[in-house]
ROTIMAR-952356 format. One record per residue: residue number from 1; residue in three letters; x, y, z of N, C-alpha, C, O, CB in turn. Coordinates in pm, 1 decimal, decimal comma, always signed. Glycine has a CB too. Example, Ala and Ser with C-alpha at 12.3 -4.5 7.8 and 13.67 -1.06 7.14 Angstrom:
2
num = 1; residu = ALA; nxx = +1319,0; nyy = -569,0; nzz = +780,0; caxx = +1230,0; cayy = -450,0; cazz = +780,0; cxx = +1320,0; cyy = -330,0; czz = +780,0; oxx = +1423,6; oyy = -331,9; ozz = +846,5; cbxx = +1130,8; cbyy = -447,3; cbzz = +904,6 .
num = 2; residu = SER; nxx = +1285,0; nyy = -225,0; nzz = +708,0; caxx = +1367,0; cayy = -106,0; cazz = +714,0; cxx = +1290,0; cyy = +3,0; czz = +787,0; oxx = +1340,9; oyy = +113,8; ozz = +803,9; cbxx = +1408,4; cbyy = -59,8; cbzz = +572,5 .
//
This chain:
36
num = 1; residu = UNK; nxx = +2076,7; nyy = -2254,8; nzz = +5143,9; caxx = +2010,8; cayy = -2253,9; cazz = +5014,4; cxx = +1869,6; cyy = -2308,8; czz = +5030,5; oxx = +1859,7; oyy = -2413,8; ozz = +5094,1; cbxx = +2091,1; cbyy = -2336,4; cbzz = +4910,2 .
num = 2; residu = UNK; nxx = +1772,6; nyy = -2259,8; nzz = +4988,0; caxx = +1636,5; cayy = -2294,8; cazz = +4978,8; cxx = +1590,7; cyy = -2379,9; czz = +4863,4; oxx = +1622,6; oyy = -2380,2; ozz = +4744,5; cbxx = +1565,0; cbyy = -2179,6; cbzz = +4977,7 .
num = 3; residu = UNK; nxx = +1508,3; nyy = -2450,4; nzz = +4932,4; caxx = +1457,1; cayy = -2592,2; cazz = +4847,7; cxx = +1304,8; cyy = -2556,3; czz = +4809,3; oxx = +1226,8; oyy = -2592,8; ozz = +4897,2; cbxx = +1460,8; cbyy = -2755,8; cbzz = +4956,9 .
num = 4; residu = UNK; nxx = +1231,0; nyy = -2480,4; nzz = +4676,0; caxx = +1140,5; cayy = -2426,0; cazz = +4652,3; cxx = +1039,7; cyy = -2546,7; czz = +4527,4; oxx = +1056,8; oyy = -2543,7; ozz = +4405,6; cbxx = +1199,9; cbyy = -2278,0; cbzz = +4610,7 .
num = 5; residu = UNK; nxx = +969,9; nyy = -2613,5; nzz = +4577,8; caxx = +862,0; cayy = -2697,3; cazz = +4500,7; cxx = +805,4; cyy = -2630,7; czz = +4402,7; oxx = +781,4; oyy = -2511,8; ozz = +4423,6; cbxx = +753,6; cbyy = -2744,8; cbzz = +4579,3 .
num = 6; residu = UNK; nxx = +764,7; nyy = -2699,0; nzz = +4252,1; caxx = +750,9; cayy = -2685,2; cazz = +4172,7; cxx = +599,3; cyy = -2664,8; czz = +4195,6; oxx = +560,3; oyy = -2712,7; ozz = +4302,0; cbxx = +813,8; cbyy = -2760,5; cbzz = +4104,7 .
num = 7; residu = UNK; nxx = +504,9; nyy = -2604,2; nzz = +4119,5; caxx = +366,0; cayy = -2619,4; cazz = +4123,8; cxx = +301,5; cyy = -2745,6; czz = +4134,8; oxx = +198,1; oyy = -2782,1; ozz = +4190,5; cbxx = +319,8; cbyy = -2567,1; cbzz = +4024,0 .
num = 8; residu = UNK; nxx = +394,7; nyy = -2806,7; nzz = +4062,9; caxx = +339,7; cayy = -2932,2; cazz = +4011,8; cxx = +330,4; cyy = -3021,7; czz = +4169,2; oxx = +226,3; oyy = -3070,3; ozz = +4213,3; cbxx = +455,4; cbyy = -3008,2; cbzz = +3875,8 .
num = 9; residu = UNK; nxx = +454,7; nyy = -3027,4; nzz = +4231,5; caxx = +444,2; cayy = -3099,5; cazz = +4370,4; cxx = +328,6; cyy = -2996,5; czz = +4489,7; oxx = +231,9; oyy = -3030,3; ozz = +4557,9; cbxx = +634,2; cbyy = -3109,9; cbzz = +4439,5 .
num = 10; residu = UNK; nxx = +372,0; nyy = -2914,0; nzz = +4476,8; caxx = +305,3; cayy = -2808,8; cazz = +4559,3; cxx = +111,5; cyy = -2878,2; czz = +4515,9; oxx = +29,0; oyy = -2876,6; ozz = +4607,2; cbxx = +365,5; cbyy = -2601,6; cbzz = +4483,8 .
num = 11; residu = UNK; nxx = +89,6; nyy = -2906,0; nzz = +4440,2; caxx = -82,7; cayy = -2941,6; cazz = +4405,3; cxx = -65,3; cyy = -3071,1; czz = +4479,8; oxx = -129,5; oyy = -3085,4; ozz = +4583,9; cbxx = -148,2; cbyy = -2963,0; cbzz = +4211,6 .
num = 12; residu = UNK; nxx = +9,3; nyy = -3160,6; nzz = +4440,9; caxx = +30,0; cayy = -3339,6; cazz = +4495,7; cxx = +25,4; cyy = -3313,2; czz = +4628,9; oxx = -74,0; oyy = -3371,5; ozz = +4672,0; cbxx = +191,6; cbyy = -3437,9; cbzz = +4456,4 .
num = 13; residu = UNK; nxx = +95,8; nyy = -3240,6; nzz = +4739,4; caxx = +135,9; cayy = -3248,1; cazz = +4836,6; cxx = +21,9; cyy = -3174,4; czz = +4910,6; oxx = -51,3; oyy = -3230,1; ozz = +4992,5; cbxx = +265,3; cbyy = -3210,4; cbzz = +4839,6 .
num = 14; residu = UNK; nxx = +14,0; nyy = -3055,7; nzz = +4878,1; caxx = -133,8; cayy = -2956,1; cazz = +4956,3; cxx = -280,0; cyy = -2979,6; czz = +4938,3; oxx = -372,9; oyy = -2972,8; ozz = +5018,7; cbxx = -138,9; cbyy = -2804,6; cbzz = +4905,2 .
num = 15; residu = UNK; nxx = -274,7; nyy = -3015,7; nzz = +4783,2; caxx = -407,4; cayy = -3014,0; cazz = +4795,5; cxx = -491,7; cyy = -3178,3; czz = +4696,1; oxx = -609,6; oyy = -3209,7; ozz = +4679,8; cbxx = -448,0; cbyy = -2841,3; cbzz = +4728,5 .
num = 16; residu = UNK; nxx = -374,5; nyy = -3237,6; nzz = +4656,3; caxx = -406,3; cayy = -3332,4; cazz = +4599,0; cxx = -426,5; cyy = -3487,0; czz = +4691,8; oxx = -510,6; oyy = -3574,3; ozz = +4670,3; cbxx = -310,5; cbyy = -3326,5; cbzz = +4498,9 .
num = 17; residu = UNK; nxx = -354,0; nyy = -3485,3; nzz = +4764,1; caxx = -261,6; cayy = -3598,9; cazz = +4861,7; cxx = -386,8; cyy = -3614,1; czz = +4995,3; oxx = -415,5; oyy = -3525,7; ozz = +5076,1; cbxx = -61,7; cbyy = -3512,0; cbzz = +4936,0 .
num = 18; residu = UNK; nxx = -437,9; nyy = -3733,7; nzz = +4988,2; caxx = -524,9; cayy = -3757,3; cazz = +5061,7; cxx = -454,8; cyy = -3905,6; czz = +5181,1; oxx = -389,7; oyy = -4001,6; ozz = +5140,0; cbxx = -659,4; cbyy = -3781,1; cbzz = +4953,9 .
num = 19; residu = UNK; nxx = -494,1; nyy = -3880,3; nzz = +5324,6; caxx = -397,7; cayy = -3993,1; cazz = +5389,3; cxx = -503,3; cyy = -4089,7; czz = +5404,3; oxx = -622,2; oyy = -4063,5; ozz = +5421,9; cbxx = -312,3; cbyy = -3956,8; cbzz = +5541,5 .
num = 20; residu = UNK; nxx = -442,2; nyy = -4221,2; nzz = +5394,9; caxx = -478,9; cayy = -4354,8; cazz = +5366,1; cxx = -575,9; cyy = -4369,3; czz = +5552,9; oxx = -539,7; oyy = -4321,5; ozz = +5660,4; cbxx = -299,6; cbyy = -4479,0; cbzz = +5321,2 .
num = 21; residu = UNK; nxx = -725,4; nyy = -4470,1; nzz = +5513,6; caxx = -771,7; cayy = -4474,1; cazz = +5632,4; cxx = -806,6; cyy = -4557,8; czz = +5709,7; oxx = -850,1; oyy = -4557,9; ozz = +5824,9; cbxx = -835,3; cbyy = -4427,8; cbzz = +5636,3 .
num = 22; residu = UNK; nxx = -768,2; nyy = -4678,8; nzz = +5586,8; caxx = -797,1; cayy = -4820,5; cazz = +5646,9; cxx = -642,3; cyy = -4897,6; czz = +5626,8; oxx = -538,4; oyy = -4835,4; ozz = +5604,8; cbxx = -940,7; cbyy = -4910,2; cbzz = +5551,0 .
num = 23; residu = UNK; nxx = -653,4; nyy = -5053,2; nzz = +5640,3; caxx = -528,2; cayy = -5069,4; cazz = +5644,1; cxx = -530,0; cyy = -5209,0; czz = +5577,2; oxx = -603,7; oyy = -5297,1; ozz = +5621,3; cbxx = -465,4; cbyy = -5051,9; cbzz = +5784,4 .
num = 24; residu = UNK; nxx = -460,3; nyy = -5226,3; nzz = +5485,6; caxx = -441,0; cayy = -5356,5; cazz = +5338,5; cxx = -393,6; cyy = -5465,1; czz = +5407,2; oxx = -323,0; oyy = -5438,3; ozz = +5504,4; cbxx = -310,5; cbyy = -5323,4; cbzz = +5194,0 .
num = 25; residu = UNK; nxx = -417,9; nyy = -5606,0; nzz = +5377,3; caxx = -362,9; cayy = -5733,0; cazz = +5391,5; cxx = -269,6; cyy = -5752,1; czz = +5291,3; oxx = -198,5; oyy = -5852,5; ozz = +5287,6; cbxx = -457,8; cbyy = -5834,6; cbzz = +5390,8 .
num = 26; residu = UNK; nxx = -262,8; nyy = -5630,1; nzz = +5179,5; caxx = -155,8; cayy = -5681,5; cazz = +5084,2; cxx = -1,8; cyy = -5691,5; czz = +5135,1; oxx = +13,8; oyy = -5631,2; ozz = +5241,2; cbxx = -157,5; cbyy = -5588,0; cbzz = +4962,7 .
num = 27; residu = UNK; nxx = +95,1; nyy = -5742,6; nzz = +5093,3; caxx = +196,6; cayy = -5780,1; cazz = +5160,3; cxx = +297,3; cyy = -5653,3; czz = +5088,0; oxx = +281,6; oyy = -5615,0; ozz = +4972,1; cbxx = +233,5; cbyy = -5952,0; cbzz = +5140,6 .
num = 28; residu = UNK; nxx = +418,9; nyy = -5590,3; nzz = +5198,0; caxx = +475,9; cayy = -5487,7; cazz = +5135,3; cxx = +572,9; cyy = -5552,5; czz = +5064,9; oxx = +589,5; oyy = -5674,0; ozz = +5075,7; cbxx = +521,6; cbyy = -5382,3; cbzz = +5217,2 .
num = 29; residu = UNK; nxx = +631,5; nyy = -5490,5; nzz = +5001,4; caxx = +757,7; cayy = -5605,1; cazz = +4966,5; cxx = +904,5; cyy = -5485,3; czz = +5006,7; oxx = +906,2; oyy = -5370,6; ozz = +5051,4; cbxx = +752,5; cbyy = -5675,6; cbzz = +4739,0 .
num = 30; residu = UNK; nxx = +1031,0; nyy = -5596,5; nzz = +4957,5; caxx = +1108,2; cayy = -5480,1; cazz = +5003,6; cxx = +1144,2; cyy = -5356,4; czz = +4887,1; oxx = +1188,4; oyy = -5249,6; ozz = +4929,7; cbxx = +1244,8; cbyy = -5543,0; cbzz = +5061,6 .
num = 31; residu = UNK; nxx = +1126,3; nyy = -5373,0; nzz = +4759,5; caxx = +1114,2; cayy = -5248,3; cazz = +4714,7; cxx = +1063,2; cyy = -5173,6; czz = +4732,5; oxx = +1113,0; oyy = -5061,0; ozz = +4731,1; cbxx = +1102,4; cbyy = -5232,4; cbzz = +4647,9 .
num = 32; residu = UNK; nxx = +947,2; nyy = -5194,1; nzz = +4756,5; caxx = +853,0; cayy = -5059,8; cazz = +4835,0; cxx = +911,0; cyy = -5012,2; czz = +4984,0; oxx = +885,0; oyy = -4898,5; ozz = +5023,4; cbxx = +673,3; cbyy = -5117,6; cbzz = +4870,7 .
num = 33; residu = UNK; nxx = +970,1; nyy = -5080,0; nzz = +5044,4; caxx = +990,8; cayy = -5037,7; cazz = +5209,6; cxx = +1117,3; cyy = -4916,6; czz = +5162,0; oxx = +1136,8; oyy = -4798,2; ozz = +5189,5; cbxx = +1062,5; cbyy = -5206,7; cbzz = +5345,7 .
num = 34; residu = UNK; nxx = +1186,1; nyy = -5019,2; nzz = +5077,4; caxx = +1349,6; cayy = -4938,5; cazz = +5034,3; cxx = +1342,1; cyy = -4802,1; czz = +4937,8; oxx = +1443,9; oyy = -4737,6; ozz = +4912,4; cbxx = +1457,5; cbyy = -5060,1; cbzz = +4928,5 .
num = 35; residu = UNK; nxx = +1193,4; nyy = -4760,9; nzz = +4880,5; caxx = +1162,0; cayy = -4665,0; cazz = +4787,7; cxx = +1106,2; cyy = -4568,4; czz = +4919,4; oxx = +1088,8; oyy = -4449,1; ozz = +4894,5; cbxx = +1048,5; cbyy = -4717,0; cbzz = +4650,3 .
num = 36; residu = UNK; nxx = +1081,8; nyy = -4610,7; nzz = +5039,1; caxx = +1012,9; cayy = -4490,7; cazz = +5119,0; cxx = +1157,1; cyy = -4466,1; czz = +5174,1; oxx = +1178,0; oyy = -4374,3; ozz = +5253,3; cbxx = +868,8; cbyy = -4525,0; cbzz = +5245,3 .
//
């Protein structure tokens, strides 16, 4: 069965979604580790 993205993700993911280039001293916590 095929898994077909909505427009809406398809914009976030291709052409919206820019990768991070420096790198934060902020501290992660574990909700964030456990949400990736």
């Amino acid at each position: 069965m095929a898994f077909v993205l909505d427009e809406t993700a398809q914009n976030l993911l291709f052409r919206e979604a820019h990768t991070a280039n420096t790198f934060s001293d902020a501290p992660v916590t574990d909700e964030q580790i456990k949400a990736v």
